[in-house]
VODO-706667 format. One record per atom (N, C-alpha, C, O): residue number from 0; chain; atom name; x, y, z. Coordinates in steps of 0.1 Angstrom, whole numbers, plus 5000, padded with zeros to 4 digits. Example, Ala and Ser with C-alpha at 12.3 -4.5 7.8 and 13.67 -1.06 7.14 Angstrom:
(0, A, N, (5132, 4943, 5078))
(0, A, CA, (5123, 4955, 5078))
(0, A, C, (5132, 4967, 5078))
(0, A, O, (5142, 4967, 5085))
(1, A, N, (5128, 4978, 5071))
(1, A, CA, (5137, 4989, 5071))
(1, A, C, (5129, 5000, 5079))
(1, A, O, (5134, 5011, 5080))
This chain:
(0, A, N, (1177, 5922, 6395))
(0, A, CA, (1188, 5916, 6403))
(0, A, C, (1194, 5904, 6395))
(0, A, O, (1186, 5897, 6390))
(1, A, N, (1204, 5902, 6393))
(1, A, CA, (1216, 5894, 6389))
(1, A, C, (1214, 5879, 6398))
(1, A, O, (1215, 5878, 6410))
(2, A, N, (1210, 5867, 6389))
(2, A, CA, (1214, 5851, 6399))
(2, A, C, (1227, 5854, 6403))
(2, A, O, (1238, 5858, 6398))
(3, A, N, (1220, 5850, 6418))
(3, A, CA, (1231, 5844, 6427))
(3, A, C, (1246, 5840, 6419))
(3, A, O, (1257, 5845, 6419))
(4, A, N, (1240, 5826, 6412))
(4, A, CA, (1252, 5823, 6410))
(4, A, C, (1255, 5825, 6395))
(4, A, O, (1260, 5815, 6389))
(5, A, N, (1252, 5834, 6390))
(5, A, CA, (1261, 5845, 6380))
(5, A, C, (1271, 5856, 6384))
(5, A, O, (1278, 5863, 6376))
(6, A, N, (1270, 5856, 6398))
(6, A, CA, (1278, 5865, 6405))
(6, A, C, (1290, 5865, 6403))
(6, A, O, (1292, 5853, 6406))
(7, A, N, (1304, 5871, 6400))
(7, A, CA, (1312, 5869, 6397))
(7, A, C, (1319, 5873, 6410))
(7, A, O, (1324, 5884, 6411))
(8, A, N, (1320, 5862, 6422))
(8, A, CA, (1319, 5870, 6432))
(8, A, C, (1340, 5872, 6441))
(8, A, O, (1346, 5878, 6450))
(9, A, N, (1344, 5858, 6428))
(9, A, CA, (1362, 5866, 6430))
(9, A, C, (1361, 5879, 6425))
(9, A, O, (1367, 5886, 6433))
(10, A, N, (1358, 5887, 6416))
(10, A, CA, (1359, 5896, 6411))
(10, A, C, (1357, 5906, 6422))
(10, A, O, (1364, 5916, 6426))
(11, A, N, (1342, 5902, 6428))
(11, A, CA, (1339, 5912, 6434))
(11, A, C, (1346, 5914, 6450))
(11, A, O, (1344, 5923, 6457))
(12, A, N, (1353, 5904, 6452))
(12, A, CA, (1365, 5902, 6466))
(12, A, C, (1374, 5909, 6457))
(12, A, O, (1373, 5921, 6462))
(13, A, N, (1379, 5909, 6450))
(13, A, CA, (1393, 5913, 6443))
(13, A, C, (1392, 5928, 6443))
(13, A, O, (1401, 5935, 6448))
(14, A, N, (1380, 5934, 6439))
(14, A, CA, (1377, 5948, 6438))
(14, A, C, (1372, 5955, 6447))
(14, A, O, (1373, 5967, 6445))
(15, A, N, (1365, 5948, 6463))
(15, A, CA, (1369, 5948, 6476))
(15, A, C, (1381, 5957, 6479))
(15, A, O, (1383, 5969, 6480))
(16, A, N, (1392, 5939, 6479))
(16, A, CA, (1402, 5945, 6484))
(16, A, C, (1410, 5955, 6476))
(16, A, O, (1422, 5955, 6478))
(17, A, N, (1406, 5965, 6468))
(17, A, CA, (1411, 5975, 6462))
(17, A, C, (1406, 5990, 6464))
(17, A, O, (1408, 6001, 6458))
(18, A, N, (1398, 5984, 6477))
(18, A, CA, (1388, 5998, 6477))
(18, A, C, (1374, 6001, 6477))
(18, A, O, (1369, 6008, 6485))
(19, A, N, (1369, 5994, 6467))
(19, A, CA, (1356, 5993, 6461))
(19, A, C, (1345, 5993, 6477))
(19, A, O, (1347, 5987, 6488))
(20, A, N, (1337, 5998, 6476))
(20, A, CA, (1326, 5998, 6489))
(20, A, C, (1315, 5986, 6486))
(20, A, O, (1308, 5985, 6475))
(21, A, N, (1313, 5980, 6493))
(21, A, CA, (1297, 5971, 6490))
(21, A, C, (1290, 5982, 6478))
(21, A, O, (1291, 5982, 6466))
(22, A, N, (1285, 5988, 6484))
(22, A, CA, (1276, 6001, 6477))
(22, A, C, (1283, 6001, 6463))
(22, A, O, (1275, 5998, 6455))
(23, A, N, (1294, 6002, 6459))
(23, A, CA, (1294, 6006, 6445))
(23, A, C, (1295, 5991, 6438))
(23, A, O, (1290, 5989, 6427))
(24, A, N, (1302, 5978, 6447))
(24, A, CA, (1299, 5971, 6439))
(24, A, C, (1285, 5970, 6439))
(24, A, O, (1281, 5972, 6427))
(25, A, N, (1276, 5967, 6447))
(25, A, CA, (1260, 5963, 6446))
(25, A, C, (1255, 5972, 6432))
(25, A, O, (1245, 5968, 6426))
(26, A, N, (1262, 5984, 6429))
(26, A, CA, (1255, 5991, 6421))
(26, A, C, (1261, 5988, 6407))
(26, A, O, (1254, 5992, 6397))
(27, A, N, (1273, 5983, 6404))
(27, A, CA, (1280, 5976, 6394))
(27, A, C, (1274, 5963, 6383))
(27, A, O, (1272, 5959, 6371))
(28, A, N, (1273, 5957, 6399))
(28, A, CA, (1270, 5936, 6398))
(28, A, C, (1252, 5935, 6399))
(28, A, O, (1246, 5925, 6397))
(29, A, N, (1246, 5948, 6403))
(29, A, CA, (1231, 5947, 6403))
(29, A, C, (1230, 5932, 6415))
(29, A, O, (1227, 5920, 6413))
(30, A, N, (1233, 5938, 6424))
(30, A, CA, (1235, 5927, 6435))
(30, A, C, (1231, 5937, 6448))
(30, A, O, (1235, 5949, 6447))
(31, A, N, (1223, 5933, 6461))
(31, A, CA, (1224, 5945, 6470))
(31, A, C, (1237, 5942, 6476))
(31, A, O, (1244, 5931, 6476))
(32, A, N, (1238, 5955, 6484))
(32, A, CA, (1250, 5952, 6495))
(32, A, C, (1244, 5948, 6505))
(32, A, O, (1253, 5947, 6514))
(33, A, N, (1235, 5945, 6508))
(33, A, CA, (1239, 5934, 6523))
(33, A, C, (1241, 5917, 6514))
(33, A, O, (1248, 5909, 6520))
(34, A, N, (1238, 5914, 6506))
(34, A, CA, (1241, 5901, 6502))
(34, A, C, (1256, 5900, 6498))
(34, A, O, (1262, 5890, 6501))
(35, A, N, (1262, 5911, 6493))
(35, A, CA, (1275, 5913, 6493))
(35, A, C, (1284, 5915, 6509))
(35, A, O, (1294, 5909, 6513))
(36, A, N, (1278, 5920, 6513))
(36, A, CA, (1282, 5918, 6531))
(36, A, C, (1283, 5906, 6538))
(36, A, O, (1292, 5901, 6545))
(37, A, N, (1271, 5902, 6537))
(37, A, CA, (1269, 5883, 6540))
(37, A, C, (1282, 5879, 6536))
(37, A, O, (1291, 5878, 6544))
(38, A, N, (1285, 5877, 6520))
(38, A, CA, (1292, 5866, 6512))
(38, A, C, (1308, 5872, 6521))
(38, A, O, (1317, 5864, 6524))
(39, A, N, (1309, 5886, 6524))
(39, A, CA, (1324, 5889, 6527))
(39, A, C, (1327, 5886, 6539))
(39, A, O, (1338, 5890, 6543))
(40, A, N, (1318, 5879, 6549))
(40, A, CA, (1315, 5878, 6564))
(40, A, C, (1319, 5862, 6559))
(40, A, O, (1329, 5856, 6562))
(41, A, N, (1311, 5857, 6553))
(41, A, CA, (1308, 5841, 6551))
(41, A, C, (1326, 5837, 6548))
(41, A, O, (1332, 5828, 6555))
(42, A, N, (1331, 5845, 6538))
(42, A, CA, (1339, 5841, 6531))
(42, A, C, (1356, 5846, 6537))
(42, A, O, (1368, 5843, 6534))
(43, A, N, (1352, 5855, 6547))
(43, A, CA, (1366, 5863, 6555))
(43, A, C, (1372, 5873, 6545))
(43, A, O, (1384, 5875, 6543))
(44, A, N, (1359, 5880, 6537))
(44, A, CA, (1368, 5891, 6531))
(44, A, C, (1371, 5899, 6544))
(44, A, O, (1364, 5897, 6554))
(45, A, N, (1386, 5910, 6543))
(45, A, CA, (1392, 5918, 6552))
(45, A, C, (1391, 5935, 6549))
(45, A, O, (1393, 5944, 6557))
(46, A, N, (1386, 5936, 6536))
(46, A, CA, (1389, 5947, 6527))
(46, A, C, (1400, 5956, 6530))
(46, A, O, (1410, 5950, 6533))
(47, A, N, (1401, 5969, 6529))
(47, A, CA, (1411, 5978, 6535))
(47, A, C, (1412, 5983, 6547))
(47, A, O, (1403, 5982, 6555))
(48, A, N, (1423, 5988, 6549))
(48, A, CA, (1424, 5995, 6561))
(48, A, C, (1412, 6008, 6564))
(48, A, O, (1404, 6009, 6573))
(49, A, N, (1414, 6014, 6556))
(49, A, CA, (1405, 6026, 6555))
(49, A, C, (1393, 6019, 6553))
(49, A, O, (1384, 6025, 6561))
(50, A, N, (1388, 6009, 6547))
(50, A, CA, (1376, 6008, 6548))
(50, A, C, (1370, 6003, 6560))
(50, A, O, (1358, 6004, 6562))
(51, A, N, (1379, 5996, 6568))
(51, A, CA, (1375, 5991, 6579))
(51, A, C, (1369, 6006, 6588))
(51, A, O, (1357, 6008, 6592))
(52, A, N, (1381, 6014, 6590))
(52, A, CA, (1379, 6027, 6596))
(52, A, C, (1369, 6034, 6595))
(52, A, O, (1363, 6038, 6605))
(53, A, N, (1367, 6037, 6581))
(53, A, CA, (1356, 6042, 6572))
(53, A, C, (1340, 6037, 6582))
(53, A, O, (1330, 6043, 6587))
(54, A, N, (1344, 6022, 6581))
(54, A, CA, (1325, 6015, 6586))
(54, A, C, (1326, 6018, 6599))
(54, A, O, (1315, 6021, 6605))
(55, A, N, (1340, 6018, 6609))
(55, A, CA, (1338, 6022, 6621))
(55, A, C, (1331, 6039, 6627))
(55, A, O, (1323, 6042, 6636))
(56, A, N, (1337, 6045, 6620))
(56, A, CA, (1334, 6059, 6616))
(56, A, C, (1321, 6063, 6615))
(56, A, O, (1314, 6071, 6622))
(57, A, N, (1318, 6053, 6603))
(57, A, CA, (1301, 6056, 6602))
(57, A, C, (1295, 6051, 6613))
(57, A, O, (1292, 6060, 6622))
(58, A, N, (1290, 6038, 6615))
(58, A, CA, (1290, 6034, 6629))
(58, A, C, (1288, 6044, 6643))
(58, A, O, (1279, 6045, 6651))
(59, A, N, (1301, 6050, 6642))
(59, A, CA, (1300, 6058, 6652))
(59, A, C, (1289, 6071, 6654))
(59, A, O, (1281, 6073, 6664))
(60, A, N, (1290, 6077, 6642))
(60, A, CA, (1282, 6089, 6636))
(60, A, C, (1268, 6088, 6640))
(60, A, O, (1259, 6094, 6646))
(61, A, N, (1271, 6075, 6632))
(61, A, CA, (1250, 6074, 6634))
(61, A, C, (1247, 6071, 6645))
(61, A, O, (1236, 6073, 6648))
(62, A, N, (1254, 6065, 6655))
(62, A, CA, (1253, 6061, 6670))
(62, A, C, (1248, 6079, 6675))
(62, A, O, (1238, 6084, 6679))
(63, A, N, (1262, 6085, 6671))
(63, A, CA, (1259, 6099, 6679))
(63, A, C, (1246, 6107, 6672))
(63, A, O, (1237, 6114, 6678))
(64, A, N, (1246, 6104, 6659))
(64, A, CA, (1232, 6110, 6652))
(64, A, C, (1219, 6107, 6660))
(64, A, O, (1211, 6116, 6662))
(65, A, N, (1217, 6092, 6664))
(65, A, CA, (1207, 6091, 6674))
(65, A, C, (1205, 6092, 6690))
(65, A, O, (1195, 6091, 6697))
(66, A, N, (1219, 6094, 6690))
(66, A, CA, (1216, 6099, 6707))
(66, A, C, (1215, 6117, 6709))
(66, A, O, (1211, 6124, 6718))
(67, A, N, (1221, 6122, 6696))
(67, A, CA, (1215, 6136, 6698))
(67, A, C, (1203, 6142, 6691))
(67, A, O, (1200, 6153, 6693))
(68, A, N, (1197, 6133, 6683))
(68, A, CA, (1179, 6129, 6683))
(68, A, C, (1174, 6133, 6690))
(68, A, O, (1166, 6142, 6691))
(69, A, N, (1180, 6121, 6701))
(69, A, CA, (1171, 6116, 6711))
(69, A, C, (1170, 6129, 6724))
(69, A, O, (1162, 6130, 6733))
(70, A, N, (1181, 6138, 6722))
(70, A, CA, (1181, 6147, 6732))
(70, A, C, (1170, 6155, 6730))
(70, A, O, (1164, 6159, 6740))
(71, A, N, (1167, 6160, 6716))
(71, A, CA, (1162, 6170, 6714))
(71, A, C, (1148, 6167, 6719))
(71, A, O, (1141, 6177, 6720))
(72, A, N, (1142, 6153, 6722))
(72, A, CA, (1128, 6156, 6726))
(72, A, C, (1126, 6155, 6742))
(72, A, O, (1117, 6148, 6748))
(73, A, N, (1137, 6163, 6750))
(73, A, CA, (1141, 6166, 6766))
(73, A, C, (1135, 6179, 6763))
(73, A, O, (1130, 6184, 6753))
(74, A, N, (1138, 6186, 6778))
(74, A, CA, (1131, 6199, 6774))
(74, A, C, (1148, 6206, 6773))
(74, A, O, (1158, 6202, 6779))
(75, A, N, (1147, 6215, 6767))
(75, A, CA, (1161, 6220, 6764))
(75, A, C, (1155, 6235, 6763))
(75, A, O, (1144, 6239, 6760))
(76, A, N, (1168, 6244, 6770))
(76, A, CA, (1168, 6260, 6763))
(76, A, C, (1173, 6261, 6748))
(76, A, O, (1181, 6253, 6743))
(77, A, N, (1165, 6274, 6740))
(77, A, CA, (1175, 6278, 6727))
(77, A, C, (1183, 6276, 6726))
(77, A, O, (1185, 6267, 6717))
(78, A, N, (1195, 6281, 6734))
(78, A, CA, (1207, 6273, 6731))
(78, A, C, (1210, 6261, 6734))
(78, A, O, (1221, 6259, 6728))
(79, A, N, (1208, 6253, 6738))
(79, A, CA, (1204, 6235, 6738))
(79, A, C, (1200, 6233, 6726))
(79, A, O, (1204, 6223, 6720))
(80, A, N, (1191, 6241, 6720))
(80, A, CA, (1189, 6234, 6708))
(80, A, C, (1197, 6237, 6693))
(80, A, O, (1201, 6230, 6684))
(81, A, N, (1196, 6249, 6694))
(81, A, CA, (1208, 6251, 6685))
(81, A, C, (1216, 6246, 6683))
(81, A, O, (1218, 6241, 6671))
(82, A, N, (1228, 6245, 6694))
(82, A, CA, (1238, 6231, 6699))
(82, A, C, (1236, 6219, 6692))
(82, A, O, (1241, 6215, 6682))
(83, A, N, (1229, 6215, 6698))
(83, A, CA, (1224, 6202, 6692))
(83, A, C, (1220, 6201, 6674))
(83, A, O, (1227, 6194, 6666))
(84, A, N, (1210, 6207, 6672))
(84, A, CA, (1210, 6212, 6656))
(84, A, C, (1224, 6214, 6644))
(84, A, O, (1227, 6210, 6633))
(85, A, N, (1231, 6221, 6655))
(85, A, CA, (1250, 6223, 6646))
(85, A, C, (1251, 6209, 6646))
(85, A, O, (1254, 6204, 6636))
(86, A, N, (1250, 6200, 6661))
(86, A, CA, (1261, 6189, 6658))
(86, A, C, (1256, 6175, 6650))
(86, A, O, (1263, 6165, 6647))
(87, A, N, (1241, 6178, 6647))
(87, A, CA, (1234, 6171, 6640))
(87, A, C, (1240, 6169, 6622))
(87, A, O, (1245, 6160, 6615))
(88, A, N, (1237, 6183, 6621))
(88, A, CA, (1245, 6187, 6609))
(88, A, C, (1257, 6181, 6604))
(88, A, O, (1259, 6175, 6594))
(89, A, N, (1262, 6182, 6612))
(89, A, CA, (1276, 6182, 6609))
(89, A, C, (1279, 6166, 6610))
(89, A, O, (1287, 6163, 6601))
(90, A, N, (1276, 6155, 6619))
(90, A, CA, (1271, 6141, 6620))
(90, A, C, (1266, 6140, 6606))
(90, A, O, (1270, 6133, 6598))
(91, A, N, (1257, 6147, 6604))
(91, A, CA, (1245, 6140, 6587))
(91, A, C, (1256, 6143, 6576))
(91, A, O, (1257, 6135, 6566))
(92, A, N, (1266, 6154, 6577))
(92, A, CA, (1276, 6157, 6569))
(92, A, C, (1290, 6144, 6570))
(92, A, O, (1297, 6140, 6561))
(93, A, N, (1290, 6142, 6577))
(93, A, CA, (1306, 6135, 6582))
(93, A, C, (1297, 6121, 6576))
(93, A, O, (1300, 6119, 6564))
(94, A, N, (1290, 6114, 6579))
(94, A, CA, (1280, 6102, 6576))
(94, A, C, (1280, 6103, 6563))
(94, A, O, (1280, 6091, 6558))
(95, A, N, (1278, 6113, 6552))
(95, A, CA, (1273, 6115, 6543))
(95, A, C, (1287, 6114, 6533))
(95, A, O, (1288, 6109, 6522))
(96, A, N, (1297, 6120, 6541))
(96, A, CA, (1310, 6124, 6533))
(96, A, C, (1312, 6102, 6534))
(96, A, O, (1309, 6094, 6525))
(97, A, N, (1318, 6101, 6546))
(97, A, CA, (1319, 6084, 6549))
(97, A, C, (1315, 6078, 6534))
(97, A, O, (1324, 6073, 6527))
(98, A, N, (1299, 6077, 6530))
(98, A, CA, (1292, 6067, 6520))
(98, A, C, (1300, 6075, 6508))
(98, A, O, (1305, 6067, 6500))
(99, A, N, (1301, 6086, 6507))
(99, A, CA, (1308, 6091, 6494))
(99, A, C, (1295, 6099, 6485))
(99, A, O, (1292, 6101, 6474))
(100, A, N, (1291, 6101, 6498))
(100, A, CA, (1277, 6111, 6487))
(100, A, C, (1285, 6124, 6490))
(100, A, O, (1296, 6125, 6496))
(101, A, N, (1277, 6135, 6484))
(101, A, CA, (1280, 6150, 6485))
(101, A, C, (1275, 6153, 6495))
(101, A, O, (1262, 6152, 6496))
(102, A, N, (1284, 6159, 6508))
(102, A, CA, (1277, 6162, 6518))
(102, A, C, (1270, 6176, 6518))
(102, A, O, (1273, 6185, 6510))
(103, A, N, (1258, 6178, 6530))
(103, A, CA, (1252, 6193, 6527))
(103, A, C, (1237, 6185, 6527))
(103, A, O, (1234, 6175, 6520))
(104, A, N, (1229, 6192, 6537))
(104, A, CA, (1215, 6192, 6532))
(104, A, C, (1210, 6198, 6545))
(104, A, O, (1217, 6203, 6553))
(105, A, N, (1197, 6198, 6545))
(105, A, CA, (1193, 6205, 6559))
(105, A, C, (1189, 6199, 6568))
(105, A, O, (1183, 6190, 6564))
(106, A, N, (1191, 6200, 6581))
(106, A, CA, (1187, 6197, 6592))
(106, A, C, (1173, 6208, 6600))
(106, A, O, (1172, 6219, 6604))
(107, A, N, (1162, 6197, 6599))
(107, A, CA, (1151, 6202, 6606))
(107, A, C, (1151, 6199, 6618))
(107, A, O, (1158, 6190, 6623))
(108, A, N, (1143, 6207, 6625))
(108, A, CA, (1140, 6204, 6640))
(108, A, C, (1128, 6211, 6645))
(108, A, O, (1126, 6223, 6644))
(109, A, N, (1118, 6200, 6651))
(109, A, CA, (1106, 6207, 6650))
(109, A, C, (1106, 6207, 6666))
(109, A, O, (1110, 6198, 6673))
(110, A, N, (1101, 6220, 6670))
(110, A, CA, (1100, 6220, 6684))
(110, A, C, (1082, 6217, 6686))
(110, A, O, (1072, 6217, 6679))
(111, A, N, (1084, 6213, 6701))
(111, A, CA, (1072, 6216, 6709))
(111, A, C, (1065, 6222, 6708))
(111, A, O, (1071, 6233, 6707))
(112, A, N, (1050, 6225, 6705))
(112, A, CA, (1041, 6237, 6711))
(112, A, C, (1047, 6247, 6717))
(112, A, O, (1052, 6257, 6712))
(113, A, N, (1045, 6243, 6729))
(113, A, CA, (1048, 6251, 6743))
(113, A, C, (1063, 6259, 6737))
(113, A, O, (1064, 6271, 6735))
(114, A, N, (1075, 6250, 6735))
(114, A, CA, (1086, 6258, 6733))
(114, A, C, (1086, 6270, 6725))
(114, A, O, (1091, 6281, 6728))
(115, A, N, (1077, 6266, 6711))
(115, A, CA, (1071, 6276, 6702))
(115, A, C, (1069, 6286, 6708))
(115, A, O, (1077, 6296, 6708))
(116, A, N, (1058, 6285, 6715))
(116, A, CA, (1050, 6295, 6719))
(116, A, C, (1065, 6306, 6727))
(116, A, O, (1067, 6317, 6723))
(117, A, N, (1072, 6297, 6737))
(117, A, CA, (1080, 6303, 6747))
(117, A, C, (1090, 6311, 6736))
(117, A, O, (1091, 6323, 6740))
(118, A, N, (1095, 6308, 6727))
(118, A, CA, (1107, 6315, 6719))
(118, A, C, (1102, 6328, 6709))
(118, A, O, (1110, 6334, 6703))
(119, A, N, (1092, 6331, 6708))
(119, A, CA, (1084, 6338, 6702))
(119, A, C, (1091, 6350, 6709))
(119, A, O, (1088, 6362, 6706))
């Protein structure tokens, strides 16, 4: 990691407000992004529009990521869980697209015993 105060850290407001994510600066400046988050909180960076939207978005996602988690360990029919499974996906996808990774990967879900047994 990069001192503190070698940070070049107008640069890194400047390239903020152009777009730039915490994440890529932290991966640029060898700085993490929550220390970069601090300093833009401390300091009233605003970044963009879209970026703002962008963290609300995410935000949102992972909110719904863990409340449809949290359903799956209810007792649910097959189709309850399937349901849930698609919309997991598709949350891990939209979250994923958000950070700017490539979205796509798999979604597991491990049932109960008992369900096991029942779906057989």
């Amino acid at each position: 990691m990069v001192r503190r105060e070698n940070i070049p850290w107008e640069e890194l407001q400047r390239l903020n407000a152009q777009g730039w994510s915490y994440r890529r600066l932290a991966e640029k400046y060898g700085v993490s992004s929550s220390a970069i988050g601090r300093r833009a909180v401390l300091e009233g960076w605003h970044g963009t529009n879209d970026q703002r939207a962008n963290a609300r978005l995410r935000n949102l996602a992972a909110r719904l990521r863990r409340q449809a988690e949290q359903r799956l360990t209810e007792d649910l029919d097959t189709r309850e869980i399937k349901e849930l499974t698609a919309v997991l996906r598709e949350l891990m996808n939209l979250q994923q697209t958000l950070e700017g990774q490539q979205p796509g990967g798999v979604v597991r879900v491990e049932l109960a015993e008992e369900t096991e047994d029942w779906s057989l």
